[in-house]
C-alpha positions as CSV (number, residue, x, y, z in Angstrom):
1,X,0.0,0.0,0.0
2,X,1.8,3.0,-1.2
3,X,1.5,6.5,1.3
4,X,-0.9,7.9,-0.9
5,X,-3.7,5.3,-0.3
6,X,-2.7,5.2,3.7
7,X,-3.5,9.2,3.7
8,X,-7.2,8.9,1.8
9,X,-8.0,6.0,4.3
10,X,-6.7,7.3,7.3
11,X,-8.8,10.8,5.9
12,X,-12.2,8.6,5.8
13,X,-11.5,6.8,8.9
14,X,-11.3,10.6,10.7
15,X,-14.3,11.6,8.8
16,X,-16.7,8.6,10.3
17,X,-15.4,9.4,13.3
18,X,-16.5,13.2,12.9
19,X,-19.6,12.1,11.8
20,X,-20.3,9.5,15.1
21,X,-19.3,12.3,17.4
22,X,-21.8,14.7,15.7
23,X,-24.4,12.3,16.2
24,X,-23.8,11.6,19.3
25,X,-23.7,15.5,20.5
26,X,-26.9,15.3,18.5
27,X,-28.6,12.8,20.6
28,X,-27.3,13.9,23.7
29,X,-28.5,17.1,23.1
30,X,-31.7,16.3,21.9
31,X,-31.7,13.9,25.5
32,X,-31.3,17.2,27.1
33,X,-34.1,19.2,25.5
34,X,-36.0,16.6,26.6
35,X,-35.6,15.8,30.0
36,X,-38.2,17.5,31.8
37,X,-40.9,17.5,28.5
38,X,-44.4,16.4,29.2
39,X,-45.4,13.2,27.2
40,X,-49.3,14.0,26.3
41,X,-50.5,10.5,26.6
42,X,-48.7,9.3,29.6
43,X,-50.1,12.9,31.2
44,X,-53.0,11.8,30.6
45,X,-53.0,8.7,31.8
46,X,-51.7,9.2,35.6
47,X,-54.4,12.0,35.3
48,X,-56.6,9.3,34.6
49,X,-55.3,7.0,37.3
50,X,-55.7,9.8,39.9
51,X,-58.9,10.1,38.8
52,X,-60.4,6.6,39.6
53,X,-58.3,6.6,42.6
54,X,-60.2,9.6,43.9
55,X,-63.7,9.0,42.8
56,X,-63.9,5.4,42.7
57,X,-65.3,5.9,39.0
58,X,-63.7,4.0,36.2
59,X,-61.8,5.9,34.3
60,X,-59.9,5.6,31.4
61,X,-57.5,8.3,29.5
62,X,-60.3,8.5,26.6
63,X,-62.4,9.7,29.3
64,X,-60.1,12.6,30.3
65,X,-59.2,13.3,26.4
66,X,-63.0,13.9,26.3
67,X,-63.2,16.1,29.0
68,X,-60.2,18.3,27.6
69,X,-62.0,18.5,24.6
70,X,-65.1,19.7,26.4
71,X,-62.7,22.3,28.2
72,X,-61.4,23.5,24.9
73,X,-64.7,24.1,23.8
74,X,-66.2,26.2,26.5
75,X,-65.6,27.3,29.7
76,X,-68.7,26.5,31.3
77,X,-68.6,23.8,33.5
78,X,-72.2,22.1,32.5
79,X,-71.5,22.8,28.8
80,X,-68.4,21.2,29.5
81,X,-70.1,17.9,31.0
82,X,-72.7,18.2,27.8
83,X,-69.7,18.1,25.6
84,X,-67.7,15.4,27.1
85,X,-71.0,13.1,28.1
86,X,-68.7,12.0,31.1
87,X,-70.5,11.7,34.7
88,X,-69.5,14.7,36.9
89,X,-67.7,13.3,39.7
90,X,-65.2,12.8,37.0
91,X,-65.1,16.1,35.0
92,X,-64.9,17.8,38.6
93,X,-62.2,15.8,39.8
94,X,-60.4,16.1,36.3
95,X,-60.5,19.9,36.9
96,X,-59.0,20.1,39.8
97,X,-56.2,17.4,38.5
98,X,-55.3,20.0,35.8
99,X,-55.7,22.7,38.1
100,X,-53.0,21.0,40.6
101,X,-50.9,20.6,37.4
102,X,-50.8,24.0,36.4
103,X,-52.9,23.3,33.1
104,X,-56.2,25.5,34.0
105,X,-57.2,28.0,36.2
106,X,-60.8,27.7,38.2
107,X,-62.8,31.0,38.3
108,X,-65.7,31.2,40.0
109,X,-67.9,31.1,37.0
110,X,-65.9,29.5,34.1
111,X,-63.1,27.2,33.4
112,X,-59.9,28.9,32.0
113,X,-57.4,27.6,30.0
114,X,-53.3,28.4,30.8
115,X,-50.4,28.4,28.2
116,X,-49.1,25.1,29.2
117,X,-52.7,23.4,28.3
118,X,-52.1,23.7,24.6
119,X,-48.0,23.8,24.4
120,X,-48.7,19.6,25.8
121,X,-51.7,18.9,24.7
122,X,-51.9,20.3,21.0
123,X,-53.6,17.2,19.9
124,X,-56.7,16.9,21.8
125,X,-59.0,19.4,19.6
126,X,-62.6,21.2,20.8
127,X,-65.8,19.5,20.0
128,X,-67.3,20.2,16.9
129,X,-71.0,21.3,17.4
130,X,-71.8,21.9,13.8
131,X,-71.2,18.6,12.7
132,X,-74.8,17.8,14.5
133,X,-78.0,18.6,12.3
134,X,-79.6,21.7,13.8
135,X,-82.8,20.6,12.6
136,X,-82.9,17.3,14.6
137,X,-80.6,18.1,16.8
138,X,-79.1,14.9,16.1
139,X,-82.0,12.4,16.4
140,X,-82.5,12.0,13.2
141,X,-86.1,12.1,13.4
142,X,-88.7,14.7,11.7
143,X,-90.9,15.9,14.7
144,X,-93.8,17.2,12.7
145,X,-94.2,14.2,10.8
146,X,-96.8,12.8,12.8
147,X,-98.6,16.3,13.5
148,X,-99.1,16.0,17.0
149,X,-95.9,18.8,17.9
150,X,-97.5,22.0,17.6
151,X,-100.8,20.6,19.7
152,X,-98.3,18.9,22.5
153,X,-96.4,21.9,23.1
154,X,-99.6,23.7,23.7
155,X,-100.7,20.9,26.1
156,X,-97.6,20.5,28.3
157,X,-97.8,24.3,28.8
158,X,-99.8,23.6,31.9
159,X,-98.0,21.1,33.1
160,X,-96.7,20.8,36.7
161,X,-93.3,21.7,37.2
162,X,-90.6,18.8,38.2
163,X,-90.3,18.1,42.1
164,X,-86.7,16.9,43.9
165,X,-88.5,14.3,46.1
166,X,-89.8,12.0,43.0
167,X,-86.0,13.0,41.0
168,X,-88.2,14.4,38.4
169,X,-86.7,16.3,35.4
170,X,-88.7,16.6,32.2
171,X,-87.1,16.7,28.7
172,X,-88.3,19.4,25.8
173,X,-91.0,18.7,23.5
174,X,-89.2,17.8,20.7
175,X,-87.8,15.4,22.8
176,X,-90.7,13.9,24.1
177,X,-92.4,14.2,20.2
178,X,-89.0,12.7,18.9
179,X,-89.3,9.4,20.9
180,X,-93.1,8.8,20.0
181,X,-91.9,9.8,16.5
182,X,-89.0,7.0,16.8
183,X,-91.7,4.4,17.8
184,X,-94.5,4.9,15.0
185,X,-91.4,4.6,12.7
186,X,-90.7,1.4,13.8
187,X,-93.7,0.4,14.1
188,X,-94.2,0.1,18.2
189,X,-97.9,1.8,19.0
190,X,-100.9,1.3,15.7
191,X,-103.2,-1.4,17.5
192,X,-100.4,-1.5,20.3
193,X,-101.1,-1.8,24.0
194,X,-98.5,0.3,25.8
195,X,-97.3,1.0,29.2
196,X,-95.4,3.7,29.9
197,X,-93.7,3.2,34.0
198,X,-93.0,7.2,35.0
199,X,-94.2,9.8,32.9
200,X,-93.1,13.1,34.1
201,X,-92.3,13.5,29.9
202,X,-96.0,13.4,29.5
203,X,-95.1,10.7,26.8
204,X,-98.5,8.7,27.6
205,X,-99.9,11.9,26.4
206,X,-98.1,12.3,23.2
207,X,-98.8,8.5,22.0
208,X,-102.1,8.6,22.5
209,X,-102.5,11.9,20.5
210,X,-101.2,9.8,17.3
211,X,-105.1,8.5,18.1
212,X,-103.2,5.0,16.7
213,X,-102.8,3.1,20.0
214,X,-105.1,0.6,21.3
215,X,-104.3,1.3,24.7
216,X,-101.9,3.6,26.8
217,X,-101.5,3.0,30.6
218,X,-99.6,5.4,32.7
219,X,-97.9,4.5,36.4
220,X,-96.8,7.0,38.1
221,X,-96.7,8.0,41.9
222,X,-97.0,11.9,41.5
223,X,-100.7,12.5,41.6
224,X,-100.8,15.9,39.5
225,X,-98.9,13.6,37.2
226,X,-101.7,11.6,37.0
227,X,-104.9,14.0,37.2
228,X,-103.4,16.4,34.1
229,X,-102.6,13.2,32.0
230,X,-106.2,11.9,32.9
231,X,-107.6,15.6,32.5
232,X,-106.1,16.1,29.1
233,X,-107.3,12.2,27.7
234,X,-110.5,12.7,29.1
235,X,-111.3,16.1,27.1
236,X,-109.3,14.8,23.9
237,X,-110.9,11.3,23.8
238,X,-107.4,9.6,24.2
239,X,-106.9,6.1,24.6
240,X,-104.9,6.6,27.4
241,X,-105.2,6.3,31.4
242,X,-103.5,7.5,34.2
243,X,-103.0,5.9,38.0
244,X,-101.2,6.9,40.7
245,X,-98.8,4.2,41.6
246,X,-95.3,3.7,43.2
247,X,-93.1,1.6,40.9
248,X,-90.8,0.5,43.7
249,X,-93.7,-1.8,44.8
250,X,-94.8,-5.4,42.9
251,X,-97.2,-4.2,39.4
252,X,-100.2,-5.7,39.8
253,X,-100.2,-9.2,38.7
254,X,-102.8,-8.5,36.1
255,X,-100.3,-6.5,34.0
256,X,-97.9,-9.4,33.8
257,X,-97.5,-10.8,29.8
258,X,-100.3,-7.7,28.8
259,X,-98.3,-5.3,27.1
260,X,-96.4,-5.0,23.6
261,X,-94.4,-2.0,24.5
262,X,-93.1,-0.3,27.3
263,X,-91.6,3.2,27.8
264,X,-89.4,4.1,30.9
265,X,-86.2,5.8,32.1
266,X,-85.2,4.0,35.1
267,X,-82.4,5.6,37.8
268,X,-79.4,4.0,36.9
269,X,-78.2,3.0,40.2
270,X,-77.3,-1.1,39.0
271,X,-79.6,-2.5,41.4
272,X,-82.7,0.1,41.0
273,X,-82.0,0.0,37.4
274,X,-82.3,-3.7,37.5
275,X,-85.4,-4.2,39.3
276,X,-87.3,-1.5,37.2
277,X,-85.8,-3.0,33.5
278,X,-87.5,-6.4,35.0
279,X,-90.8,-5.1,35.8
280,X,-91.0,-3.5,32.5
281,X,-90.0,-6.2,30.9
282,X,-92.1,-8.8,32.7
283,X,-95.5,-6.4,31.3
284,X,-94.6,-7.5,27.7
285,X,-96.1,-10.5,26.0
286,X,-93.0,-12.2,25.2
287,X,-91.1,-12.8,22.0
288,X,-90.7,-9.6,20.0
289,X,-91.9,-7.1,22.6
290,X,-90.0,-3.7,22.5
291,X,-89.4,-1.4,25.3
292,X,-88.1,2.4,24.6
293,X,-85.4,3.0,27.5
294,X,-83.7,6.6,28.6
295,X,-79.7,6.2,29.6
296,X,-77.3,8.9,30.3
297,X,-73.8,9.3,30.5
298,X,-73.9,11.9,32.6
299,X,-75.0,9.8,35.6
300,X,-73.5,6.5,34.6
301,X,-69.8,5.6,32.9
302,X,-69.2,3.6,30.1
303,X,-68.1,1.0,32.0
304,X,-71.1,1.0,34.3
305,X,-73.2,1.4,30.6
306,X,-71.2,-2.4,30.0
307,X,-73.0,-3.6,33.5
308,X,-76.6,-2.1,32.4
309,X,-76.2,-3.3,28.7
310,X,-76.0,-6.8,30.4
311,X,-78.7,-6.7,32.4
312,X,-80.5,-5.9,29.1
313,X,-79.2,-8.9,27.3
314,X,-79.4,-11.1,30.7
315,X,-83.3,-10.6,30.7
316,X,-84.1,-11.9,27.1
317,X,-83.3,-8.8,24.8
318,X,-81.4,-7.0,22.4
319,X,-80.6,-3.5,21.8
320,X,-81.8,-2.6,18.1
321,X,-81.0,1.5,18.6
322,X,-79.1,3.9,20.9
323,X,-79.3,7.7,20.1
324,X,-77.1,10.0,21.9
325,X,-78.1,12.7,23.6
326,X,-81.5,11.7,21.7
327,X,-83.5,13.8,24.7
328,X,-82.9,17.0,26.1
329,X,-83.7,18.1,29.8
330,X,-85.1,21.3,30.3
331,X,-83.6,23.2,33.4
332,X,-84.9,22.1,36.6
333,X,-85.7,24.4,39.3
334,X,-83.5,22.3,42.1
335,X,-80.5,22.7,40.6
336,X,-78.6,23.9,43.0
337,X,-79.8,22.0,45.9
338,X,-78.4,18.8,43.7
339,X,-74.9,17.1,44.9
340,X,-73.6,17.5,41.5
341,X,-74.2,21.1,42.1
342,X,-72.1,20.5,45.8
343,X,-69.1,18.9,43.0
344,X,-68.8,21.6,40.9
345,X,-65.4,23.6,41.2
346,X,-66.8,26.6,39.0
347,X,-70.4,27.4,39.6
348,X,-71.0,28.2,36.0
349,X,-74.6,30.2,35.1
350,X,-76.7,27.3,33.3
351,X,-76.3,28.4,29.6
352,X,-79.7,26.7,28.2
353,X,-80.0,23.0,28.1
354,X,-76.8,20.9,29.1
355,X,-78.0,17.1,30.6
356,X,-79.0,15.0,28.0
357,X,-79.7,11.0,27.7
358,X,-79.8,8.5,24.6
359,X,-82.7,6.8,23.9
360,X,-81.9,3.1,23.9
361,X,-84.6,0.7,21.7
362,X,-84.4,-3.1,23.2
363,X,-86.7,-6.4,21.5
364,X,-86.8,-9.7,22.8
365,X,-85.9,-12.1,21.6
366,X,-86.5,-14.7,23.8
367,X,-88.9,-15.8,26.6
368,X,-87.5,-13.1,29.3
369,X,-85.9,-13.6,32.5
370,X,-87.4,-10.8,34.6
371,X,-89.1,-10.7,37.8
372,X,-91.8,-8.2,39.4
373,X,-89.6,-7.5,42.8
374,X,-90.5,-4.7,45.9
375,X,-87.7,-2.5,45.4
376,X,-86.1,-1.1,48.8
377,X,-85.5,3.0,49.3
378,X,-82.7,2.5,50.4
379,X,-81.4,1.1,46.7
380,X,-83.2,3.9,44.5
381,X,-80.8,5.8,44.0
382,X,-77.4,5.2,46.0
383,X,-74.3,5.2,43.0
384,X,-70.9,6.9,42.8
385,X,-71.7,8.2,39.8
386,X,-75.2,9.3,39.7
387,X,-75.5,13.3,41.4
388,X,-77.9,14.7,39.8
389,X,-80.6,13.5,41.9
């Protein structure tokens, strides 16, 4: 090897060594830009962790994503529960998480966002509300089809207002018009005997002004409940009757195998929920009755939605529709003297309707497993999750 050659090699060999050292000083310093950077997702999921710890409510980093993305869209602590359909023990206790963290700041009124919210979590976006059909509001369902709206919303003008003792909370008309819409669609009330097991929506009302029914019976144990329905059927000729009753007591065994459709939003406590879903169920003739069912994420997680869906299937059904946020609460007046009220960081002003429910369509399918059980007061309504009783 002549001197020449040894000088080129020894000249490459020096400049892949220049080259390793540079990456090296690359990586190192790349190491040190980093150390001490917040990873978004693992955040987010020791948020998460804290979250369950302290609540007791499962919680997964989805869930807090959601929530972010509710935060990002609005200050307002309710709108920020609409948004994220998360129950509140959760959103509150994600706030002050992010608060502790130095992500948000808690006014009195409203949520704020700091700098270091979006510099770590650039990814999570706001909700986009006008992706949802203003004109259903996202039920996909034409209220004035049936031409009952305009002469409903006349009618529940005069109805009585919600009470705190019976956890009453009526939805909006179109709501209300939207469900019975949903059933003559599928085909759930012409010739059809219904039972509809609480009726603070006035829904008895509504299906039997479709004048398609065969017969409407209403349980409920608020007695003004029961005189207006029975007032307004009576002077509209209605198929439809009203009696005082309270559902956490046996039905009357001459309900049992009567009905082809039920209508009902049980509290979703497990236990209460289970022991209402039963009764309703056990009210239906068998194979191929349908029952119209109100859910909400608001007082019940996803993973406690898993438990409920199951009780659904255990009983001899099968879910043939869920509709998010399908029905719309109008304000109630005891807001404030609710525990979910007692959980808010931020007392936000209510900005128009925020707690919503999906309407959930079951059929069975099989001879049902339900039983017409006493339920104990005790039971109604005790949950980790449910606070807006």
């Amino acid at each position: 090897m002549n001197e020449m050659q040894k000088s080129k090699e020894k000249t490459e060999e020096n400049e892949q060594i220049k080259t390793e050292n540079k990456e090296k000083e690359a990586k190192m310093k790349e190491k040190k830009e980093n150390k001490g950077k917040i990873e978004p997702h693992q955040e987010i999921e020791r948020i998460a962790r804290n979250v369950e710890k302290k609540t007791g409510v499962k919680t997964s980093p989805k869930n807090i994503e959601d929530i972010m993305a509710g935060i990002k869209t609005t200050g307002n602590f309710w709108q920020i529960v609409s948004f994220s359909q998360r129950p509140i023990p959760v959103v509150a206790q994600t706030l002050k998480e992010l608060k502790s963290l130095g992500y948000i700041d808690l006014g009195e009124e409203e949520v704020r966002l700091l700098p270091k919210f979006n510099e770590v979590f650039e990814n999570i976006l706001p909700f986009l509300p006008d992706a949802i059909c203003q004109e259903c509001e996202g039920r996909g369902i034409n209220i004035k089809s049936l031409g009952i709206y305009d002469d409903f919303v006349s009618i529940q003008r005069d109805r009585p207002k919600p009470l705190q003792e019976y956890d009453q909370g009526n939805v909006d008309p179109a709501s209300t018009i939207g469900r019975v819409t949903l059933m003559r669609l599928r085909g759930d009330i012409s010739k059809k005997k219904i039972i509809v097991l609480g009726d603070d929506d006035l829904v008895g009302i509504a299906i039997g002004l479709t004048r398609i029914p065969k017969e409407v019976v209403v349980l409920d144990i608020d007695k003004r409940l029961i005189d207006f329905t029975n007032k307004v059927a009576q002077e509209r000729g209605l198929a439809v009757r009203a009696e005082v009753f309270d559902l956490r007591e046996p039905l009357p065994n001459s309900f049992k195998n009567k009905f082809d459709v039920f209508v009902t939003d049980p509290p979703e406590a497990k236990k209460s929920f289970r022991v209402f879903l039963e009764k309703a169920i056990w009210c239906l003739t068998g194979n191929g009755g349908v029952g119209y069912i109100g859910m909400t994420l608001i007082d019940s997680s996803v993973s406690k939605w898993r438990e409920l869906q199951k009780i659904i299937l255990e009983a001899g059904a099968a879910i043939t529709d869920i509709i998010r946020n399908f029905n719309r609460y109008e304000i109630w007046d005891y807001h404030e003297k609710t525990l979910a009220w007692k959980l808010a960081p931020v007392k936000s002003p209510l900005q128009g309707i925020w707690y919503t429910s999906a309407l959930v369509r079951i059929e069975l399918v099989q001879k049902p497993s339900a039983r017409n059980i006493k339920l104990k007061l005790k039971d109604m309504y005790i949950d980790s999750e449910s606070t807006t009783t």
